[in-house]
Every structure is written in structure tokens, then in C-alpha cells.
SEZA-252648 format. One line per field, with one value per residue (C-alpha): x, y, z; residue in one letter. Coordinates in pm, 1 decimal, m for minus. Each point is the difference from the previous one (the first is absolute). Last residue first. Layout:
N
px = c(X, ...)
py = c(Y, ...)
pz = c(Z, ...)
res = c(a, ...)
REM end
This chain:
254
px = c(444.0, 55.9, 384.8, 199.9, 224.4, 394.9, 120.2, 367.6, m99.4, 77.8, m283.2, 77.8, m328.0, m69.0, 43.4, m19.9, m75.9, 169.1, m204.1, 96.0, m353.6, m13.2, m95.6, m359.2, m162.5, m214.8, 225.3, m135.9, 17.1, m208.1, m224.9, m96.8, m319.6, 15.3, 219.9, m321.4, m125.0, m236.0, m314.3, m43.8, m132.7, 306.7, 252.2, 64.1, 367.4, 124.5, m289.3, 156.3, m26.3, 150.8, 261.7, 117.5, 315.9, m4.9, 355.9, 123.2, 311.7, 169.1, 168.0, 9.0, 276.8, m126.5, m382.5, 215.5, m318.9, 99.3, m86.2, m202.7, m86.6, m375.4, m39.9, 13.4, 177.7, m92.0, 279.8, 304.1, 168.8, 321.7, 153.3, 115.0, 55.5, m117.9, 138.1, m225.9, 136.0, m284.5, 240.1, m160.2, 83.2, m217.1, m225.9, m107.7, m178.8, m357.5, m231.9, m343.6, m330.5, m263.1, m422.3, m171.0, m304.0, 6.8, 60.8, 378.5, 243.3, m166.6, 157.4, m338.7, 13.2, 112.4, 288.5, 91.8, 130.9, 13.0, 357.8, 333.2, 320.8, 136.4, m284.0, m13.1, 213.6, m237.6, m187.9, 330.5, 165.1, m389.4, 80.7, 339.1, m104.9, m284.4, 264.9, 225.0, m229.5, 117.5, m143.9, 174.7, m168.5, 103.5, m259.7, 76.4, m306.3, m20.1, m316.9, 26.6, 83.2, m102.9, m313.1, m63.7, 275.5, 33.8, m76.8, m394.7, m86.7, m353.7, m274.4, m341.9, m341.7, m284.1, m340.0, m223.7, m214.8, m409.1, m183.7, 70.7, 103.4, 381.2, 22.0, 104.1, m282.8, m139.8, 244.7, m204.7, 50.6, 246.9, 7.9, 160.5, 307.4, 69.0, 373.6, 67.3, 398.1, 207.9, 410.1, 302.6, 350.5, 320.7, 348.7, 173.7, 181.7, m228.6, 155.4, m141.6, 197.5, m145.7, 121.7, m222.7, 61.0, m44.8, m222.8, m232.5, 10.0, m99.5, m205.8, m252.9, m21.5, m382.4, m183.8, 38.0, 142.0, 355.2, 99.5, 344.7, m36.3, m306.3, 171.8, 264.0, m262.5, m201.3, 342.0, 49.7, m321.1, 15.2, 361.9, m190.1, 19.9, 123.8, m185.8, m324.0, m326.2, m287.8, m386.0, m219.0, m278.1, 186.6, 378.6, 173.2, 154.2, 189.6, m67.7, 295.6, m123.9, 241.1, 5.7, 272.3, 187.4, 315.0, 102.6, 393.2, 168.5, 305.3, 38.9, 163.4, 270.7, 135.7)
py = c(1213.4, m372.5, 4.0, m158.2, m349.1, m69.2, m318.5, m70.2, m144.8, 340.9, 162.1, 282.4, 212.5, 168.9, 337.2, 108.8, m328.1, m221.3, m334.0, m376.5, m127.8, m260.6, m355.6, m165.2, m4.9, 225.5, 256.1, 348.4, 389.6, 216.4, 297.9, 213.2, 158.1, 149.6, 308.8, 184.1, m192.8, m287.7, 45.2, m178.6, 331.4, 2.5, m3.2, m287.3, m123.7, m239.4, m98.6, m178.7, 29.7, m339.4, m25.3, m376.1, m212.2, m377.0, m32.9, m367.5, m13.7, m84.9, 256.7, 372.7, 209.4, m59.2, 146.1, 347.4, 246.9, 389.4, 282.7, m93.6, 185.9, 141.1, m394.2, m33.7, m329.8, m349.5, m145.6, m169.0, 238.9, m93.6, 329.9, 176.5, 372.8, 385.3, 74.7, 66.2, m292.2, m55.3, m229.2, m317.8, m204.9, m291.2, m114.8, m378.9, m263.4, 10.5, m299.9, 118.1, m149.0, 12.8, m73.8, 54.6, 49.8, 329.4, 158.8, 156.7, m295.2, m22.6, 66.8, 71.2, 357.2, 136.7, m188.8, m219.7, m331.8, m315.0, m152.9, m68.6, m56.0, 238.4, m23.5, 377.4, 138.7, 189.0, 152.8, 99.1, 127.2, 211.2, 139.1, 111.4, 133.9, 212.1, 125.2, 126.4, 206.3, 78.9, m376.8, m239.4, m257.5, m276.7, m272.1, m323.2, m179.3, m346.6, m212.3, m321.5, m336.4, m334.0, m6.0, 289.8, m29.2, 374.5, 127.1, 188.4, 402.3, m23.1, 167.5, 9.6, 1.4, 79.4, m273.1, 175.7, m148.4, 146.5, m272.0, m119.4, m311.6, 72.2, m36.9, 341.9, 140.2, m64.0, 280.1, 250.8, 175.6, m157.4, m67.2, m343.0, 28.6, m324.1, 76.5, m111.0, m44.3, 193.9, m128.5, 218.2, m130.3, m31.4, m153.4, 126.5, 210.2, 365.6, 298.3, 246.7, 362.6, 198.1, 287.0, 171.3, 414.1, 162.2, m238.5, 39.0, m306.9, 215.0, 231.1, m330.3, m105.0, 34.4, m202.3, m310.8, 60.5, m94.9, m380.1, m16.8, m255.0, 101.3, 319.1, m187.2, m130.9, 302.8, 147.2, m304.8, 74.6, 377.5, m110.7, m206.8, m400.1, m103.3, m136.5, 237.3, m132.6, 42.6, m61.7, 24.2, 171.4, 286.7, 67.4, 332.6, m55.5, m299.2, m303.9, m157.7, m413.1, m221.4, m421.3, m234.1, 179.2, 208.9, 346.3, m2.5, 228.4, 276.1, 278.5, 275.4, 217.1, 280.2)
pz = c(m216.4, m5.5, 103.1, m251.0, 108.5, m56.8, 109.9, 149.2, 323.4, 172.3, m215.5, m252.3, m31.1, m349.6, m167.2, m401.0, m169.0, m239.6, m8.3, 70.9, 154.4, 252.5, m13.3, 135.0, m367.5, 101.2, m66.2, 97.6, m136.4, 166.8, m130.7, 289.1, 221.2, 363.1, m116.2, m19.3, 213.8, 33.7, 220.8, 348.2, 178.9, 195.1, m337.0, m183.9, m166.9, m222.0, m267.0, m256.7, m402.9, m118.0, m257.6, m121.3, m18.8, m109.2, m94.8, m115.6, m141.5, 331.0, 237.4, m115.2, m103.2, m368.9, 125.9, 69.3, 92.0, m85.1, 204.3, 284.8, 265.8, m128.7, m8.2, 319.8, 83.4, 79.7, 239.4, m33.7, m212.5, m204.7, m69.1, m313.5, 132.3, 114.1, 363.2, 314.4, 169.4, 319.5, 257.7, 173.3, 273.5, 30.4, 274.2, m45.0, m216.2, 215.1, m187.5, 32.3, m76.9, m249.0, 54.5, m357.3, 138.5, 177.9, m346.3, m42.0, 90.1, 337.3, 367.1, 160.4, 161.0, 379.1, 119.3, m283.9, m38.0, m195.5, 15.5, m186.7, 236.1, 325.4, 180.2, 149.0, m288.1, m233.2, 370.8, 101.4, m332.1, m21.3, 346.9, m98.7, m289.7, 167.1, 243.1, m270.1, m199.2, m326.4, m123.1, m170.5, m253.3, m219.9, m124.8, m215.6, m99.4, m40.9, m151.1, 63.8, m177.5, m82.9, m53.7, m79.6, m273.1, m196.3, 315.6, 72.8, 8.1, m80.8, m199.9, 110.3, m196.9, 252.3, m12.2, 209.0, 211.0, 45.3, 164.4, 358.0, 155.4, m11.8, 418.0, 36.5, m97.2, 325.8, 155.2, m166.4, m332.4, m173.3, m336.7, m78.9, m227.2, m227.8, m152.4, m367.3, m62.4, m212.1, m17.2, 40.0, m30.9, 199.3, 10.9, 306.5, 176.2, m85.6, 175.3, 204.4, 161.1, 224.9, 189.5, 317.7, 67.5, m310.4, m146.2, 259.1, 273.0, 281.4, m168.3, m140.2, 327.6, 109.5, m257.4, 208.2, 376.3, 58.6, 107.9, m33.7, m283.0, m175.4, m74.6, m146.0, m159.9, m132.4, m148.0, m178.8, m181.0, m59.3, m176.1, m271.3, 49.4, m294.2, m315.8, 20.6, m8.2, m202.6, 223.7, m290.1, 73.9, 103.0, 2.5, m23.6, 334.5, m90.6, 189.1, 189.3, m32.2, 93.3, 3.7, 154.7, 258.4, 87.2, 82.6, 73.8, 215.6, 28.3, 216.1, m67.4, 220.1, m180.1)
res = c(x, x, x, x, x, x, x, x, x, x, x, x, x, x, x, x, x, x, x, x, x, x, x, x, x, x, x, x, x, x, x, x, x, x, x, x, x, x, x, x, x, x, x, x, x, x, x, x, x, x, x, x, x, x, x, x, x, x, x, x, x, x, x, x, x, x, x, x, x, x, x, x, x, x, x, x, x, x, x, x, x, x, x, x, x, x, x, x, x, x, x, x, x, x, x, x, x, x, x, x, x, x, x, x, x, x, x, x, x, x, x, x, x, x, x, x, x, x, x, x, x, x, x, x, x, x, x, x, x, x, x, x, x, x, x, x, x, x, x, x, x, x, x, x, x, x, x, x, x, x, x, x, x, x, x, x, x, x, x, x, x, x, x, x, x, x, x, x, x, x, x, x, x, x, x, x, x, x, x, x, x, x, x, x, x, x, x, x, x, x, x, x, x, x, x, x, x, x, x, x, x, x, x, x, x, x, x, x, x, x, x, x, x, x, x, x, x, x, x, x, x, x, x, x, x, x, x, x, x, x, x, x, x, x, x, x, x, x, x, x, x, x, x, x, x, x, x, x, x, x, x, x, x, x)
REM end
């Protein structure tokens, strides 16, 4: 299985989770739905009209956290827009929105990085998406059809292409270092003393991974996962992973 592997990066994120409302709550890791919007950003497909293309069945995910993060709630000013003179902030009627961000530990300093594998069933979209990753050959801005954002449009990102991995699916019960957040439903047992470090900052987030053509979750749409935002993988005994040729093992999002 050919999969190809990338890096999300930037400085602020906001993925907002689907029960929000006044208070725009985000999630920690960019849910599947998400990184299924940018690769179809990438190759240019029409929004709202690929959800069947990149089912579950047909396009794997996997997301990882590399680094360090934590959220943070900021005050956002919206104007209310009814004409383009509104734009200009002059009018009454703002609304001051609560919203929580995705930042590093040292914004200063540092970045956030995601880690994203994905392979697709179809082999001419792959190779498409490998030509479009590879065009520049070093980190860049770029998208085809849709903003390349970390979530909101304002929290611009950019890609870092790794490679294309080989990658076999072990459907065999054991103790495995995984490199990726993981399904809970998959997990049997987590092994914190196999872990790097004392520190462990693990948490369970209820993703959104799949929409159907009238943009509604699911019924298999909708999972606990397990991720370490602590940027290091989780040592867990699960029932099936993906053996990279690098040596890592990742979970598919699904």
C-alpha cells in the first residue's frame, strides 16, 4: 500500500467542533472531514461535491500531533454583513464570539506540526495528489481550489511533503508503539510505562470522520479518538494497525 506522508504546519488552528454555538470550541486535531477538504483543496475538486470520493471506504487517514500544544480562548469582533459597506466596520451591531485556539506551547518560538498519512483506493488520484505535494519539492502555500488554512481561513498553514511510504495493514492483536491517534473502539489496553518521558498529556475527542452528500455526519461519521498532544505516540495494545516501512505503526481514522 502506497501512502503518502506530509506535515501540516503553522502557528494558530481553530477546527470547530460541530456541536459548537456561541462559543466557537475547537477540537485538538484536525478531524478526518478536515483533511479530507484539503486534499480536496489540492487537486482542485468542487466544494461540497466529493464527499463519495473520499468515503471512508475508499480514502485512509491517519493524524498525529508532533508537537507541544495547548488551547487558548480569544474574543473575536464579527461585523454583520449585509452589504458590501459593512465591510468597512462602521456599522452597529458586532458581536463579540468567544473562540478557542489550537496554539504551541512557545508561540514564539515554535509551530504547530501536524503529521498526516493518507492513501487513497484510487490510483490516479494518488498520483495526482504525489504531483501536486511534490511540485516544489520544500514547504509551501498551495492549493488548487480552497485556501490552504489550518481550519478557519485565518490561521494560514503550509505543507511540508515527507514522502510515499510503504505500508502493510497487520490485523494481529499486540503491544505496539502507535504514531498516530487511535480509535478508541481499537484499543484494548494503553501501556503509559512503554512510553517516552513521564509526562503523558493524552485526551479523548469525539471526531467527525465522514459526511454524506447532504453534508450530514454518518452513522459511522462520529468516533471517540485517542490523541497525545504532547507530540509523542501512544504505546497501546490494539486489534489491527498499519506497519510503515520507516518502522512506525499509525491507525486509520475510520
Amino acid at each position: 500500500m502506497k501512502i503518502i506522508s506530509l506535515h501540516l504546519r503553522g502557528k494558530m488552528a481553530h477546527f470547530r467542533k460541530f456541536y459548537s454555538n456561541s462559543s466557537a470550541l475547537s477540537y485538538f486535531i484536525p478531524p478526518r472531514t478536515t483533511i479530507c477538504g484539503i486534499a480536496a483543496g489540492l487537486l482542485g475538486l468542487e466544494r461540497d461535491k466529493y464527499y463519495n470520493e473520499f468515503s471512508i471506504d475508499k480514502f485512509k487517514v491517519a493524524v498525529a500531533c508532533q508537537k507541544p500544544i495547548k488551547k487558548t480562548m480569544q474574543k473575536m469582533n464579527y461585523l454583520m454583513i449585509k452589504s458590501p459597506n459593512d465591510l468597512n466596520g462602521s456599522q452597529e451591531n458586532h458581536s463579540q464570539t468567544p473562540m478557542e485556539l489550537i496554539i504551541p506551547q512557545n508561540i514564539r518560538e515554535g509551530c504547530i506540526d501536524y503529521k498526516i498519512w493518507m492513501t487513497h483506493k484510487n490510483e490516479k488520484l494518488m498520483a495526482e495528489l504525489e504531483d501536486i505535494l511534490y511540485c516544489k519539492g520544500e514547504a509551501y502555500y498551495k492549493s488548487a481550489g480552497a485556501c490552504m488554512a489550518l481550519g478557519t481561513a485565518f490561521n494560514l498553514g503550509w505543507i511540508e511533503i515527507e514522502g510515499v511510504l510503504e505500508g502493510k495493514e497487520v490485523d494481529l492483536e499486540s503491544e505496539k508503539l502507535i504514531s498516530s491517534s487511535i480509535p478508541v473502539e481499537r484499543v484494548k489496553e494503553i501501556r503509559t510505562e512503554s512510553m517516552i518521558g513521564n509526562r503523558h498529556r493524552i485526551t479523548k475527542e469525539e471526531l467527525p470522520l465522514e459526511f454524506d452528500e447532504e453534508r450530514r455526519i454518518t452513522g459511522r461519521g462520529l468516533k471517540d479518538i485517542l490523541v497525545n498532544i504532547d507530540g509523542k505516540g501512544i504505546a497501546a495494545v490494539i486489534d489491527s494497525f498499519v506497519s510503515l516501512e520507516n518502522g512506525q505503526n499509525i491507525v486509520w481514522m475510520e
